[in-house]
C-alpha positions as CSV (number, residue, x, y, z in Angstrom):
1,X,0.0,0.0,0.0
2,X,1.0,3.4,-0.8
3,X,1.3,6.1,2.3
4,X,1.1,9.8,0.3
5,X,3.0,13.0,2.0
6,X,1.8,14.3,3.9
7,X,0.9,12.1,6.5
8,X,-1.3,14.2,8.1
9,X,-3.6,13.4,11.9
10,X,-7.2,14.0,10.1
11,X,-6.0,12.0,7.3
12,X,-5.9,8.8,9.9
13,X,-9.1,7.0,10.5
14,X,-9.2,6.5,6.4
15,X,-5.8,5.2,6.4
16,X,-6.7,2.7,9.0
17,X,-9.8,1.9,7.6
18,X,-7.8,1.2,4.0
19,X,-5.5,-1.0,5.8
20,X,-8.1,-3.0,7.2
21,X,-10.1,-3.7,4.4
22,X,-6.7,-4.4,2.2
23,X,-5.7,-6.9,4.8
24,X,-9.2,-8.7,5.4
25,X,-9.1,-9.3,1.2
26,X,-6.1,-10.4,0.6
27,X,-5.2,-12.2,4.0
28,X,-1.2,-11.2,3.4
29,X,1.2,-12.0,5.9
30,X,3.7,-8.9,4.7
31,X,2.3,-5.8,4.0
32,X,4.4,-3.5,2.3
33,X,4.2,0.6,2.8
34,X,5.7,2.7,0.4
35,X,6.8,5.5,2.3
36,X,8.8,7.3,-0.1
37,X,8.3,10.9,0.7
38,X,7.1,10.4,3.9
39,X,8.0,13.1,6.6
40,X,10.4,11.7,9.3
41,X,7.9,13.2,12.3
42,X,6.0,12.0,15.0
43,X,2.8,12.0,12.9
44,X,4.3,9.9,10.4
45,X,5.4,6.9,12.8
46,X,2.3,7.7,15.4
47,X,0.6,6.3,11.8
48,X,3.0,3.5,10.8
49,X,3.0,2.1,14.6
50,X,-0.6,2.0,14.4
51,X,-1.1,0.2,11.0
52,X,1.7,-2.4,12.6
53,X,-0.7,-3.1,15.6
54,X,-3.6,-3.2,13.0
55,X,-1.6,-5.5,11.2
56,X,-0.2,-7.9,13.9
57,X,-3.7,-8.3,14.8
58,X,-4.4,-10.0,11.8
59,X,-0.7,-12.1,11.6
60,X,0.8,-9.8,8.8
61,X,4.2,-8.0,9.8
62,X,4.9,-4.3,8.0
63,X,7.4,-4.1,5.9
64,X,8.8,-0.3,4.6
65,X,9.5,0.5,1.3
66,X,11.4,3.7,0.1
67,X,11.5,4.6,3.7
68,X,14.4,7.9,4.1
69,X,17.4,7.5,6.4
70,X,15.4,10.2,8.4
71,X,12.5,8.4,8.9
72,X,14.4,5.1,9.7
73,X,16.1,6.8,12.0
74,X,13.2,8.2,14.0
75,X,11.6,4.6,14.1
76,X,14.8,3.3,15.9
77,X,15.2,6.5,17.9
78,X,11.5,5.8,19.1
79,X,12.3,1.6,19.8
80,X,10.0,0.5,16.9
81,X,12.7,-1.0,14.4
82,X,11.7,-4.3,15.0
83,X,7.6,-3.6,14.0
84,X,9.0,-1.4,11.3
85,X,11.1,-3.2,9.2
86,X,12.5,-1.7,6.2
87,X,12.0,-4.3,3.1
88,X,11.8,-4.7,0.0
C-alpha cells in the first residue's frame, strides 16, 4: 500500500480503515508501505505504529519500502525498528 506525504492526523481513520479492508481481502502475511516521501515526524510513525498493531492483529508483519534515512532513524530513535522493518 501506498502512504502519500503528507501524513497528516485527520488523514488517519481513512488510512486505518484502507488497511483494514486491504488486509481482510487479501489475507497477506507482509504488508508492504511505500513511504517514499514520507515526513520523518512524529505523525508519520504515530501512523505506521498504528497500521503495525492493526496488522499484527491479523498475523501480517509491515514491511517499509522507500523509507528515508530520516525516517528510519526516527523509528529506531522511538524503539520501533523491529515492528518497522524496512524491506523490499
Amino acid at each position: 500500500m501506498r502512504i502519500s506525504a503528507p501524513v497528516e492526523r485527520a488523514a488517519l481513520p481513512a488510512l486505518f480503515e484502507r488497511t483494514c479492508a486491504l488486509l481482510e481481502a487479501s489475507h497477506a502475511s507482509i504488508l508492504r508501505c511505500e513511504v517514499a516521501g514520507v515526513g520523518a515526524d512524529a505523525v508519520a510513525v504515530d501512523a505506521l505504529a498504528r497500521l503495525a498493531l492493526v496488522a499484527r492483529r491479523r498475523g501480517c508483519a509491515v514491511r517499509l519500502c522507500g523509507a528515508s534515512e530520516e525516517l528510519l532513524a526516527l523509528v529506531a530513535f522511538l524503539g520501533l525498528a523491529d515492528v518497522l522493518c524496512e524491506g523490499p
